[in-house]
C-alpha positions as CSV (number, residue, x, y, z in Angstrom):
1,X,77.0,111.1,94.3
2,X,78.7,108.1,93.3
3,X,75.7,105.5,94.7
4,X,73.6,106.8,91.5
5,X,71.6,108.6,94.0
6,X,69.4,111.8,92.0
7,X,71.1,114.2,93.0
8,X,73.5,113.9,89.9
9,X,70.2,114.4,87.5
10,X,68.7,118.4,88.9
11,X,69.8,121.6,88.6
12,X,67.5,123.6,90.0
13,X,70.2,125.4,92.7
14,X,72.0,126.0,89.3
15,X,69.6,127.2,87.3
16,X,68.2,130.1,90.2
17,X,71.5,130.6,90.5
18,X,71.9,131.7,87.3
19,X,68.8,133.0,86.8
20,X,69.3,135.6,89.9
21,X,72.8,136.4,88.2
22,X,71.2,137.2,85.5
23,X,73.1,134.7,83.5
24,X,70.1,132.6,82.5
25,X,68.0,135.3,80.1
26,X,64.9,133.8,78.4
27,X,62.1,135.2,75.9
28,X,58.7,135.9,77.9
29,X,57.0,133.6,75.5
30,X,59.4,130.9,75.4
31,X,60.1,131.3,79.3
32,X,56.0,130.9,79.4
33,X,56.2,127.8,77.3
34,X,58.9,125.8,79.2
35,X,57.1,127.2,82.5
36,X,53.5,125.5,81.9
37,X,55.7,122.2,80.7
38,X,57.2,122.1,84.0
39,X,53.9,122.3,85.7
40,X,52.4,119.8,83.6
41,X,55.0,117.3,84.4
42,X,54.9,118.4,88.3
43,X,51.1,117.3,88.5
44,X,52.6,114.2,87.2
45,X,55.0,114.0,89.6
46,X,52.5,114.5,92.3
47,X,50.6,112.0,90.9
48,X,53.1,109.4,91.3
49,X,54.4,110.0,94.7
50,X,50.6,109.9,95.7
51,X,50.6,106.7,93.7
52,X,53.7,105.6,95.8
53,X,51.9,106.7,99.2
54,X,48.8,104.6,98.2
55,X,51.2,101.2,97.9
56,X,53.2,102.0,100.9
57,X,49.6,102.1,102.9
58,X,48.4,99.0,101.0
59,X,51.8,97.5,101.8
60,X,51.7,98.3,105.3
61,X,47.6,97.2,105.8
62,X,46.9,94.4,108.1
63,X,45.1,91.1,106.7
64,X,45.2,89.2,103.3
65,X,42.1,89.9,101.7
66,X,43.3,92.0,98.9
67,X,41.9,91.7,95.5
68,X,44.0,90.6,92.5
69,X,43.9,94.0,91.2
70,X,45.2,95.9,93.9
71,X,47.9,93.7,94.9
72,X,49.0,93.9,91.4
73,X,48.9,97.4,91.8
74,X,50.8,97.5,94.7
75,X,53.2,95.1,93.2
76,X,53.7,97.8,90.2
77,X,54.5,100.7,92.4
78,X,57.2,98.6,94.4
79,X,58.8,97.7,91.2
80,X,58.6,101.5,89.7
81,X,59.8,102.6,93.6
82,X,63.0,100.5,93.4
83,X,63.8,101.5,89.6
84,X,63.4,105.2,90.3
85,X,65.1,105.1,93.6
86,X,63.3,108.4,95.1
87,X,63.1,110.4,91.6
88,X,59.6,111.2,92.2
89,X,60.5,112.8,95.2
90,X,63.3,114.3,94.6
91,X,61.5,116.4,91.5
92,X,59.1,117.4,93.6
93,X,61.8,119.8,95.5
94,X,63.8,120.3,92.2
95,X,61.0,120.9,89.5
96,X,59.8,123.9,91.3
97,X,62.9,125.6,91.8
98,X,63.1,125.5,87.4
99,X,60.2,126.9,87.5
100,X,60.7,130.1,89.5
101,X,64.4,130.1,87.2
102,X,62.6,130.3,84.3
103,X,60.3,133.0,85.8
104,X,63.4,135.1,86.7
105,X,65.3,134.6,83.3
106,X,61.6,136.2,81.7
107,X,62.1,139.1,84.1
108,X,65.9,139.2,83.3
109,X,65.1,138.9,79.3
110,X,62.5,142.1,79.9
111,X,65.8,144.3,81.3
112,X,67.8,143.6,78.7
113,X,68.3,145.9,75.9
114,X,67.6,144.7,72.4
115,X,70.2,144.6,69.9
């Protein structure tokens, strides 16, 4: 998408794709590795979009009695919001779908013969 929208920076249609081809082959062991990285940085994902959630809510509270800290907070997460432009969310649909890739191209690695 030309409005630099995310899109442009997953490939996890690809990478199933590939994997249920059985074009993406990868060791058990190193398909385990790259799997529990991916999970690692989805809880950090989901920590940020709840992050995000909190702000919008603060955002969207009525009255003016907010302490320094959280409007500071609050302040933060708009900024981050604006710079990612929907990254957070977006890799919370595209991180999974590497994940179950990666499971696949173990599977596809244990079918194929050894040379």
């Amino acid at each position: 998408m030309a409005d630099g929208s995310t899109r442009e920076r997953f490939a996890g249609d690809l990478f199933l794709d590939l994997a249920d081809k059985g074009w993406l082959v990868v060791e058990p062991d190193e398909a385990e590795r790259v799997v529990a990285e991916l999970l690692r940085t989805l809880d950090v994902v989901r920590s940020r979009v709840r992050r995000l959630e909190v702000s919008r809510r603060l955002r969207e509270a009525p009255g003016e009695d907010v302490a320094p800290d959280v409007a500071q907070f609050a302040v933060d997460t708009v900024f981050a919001e604006q710079v990612t432009a929907g990254t957070w969310e977006r890799a919370l649909v595209e991180l999974p779908k590497y994940v179950e890739a990666f499971r696949i191209a173990a599977r596809n690695a244990e079918r194929t013969p050894r040379r």
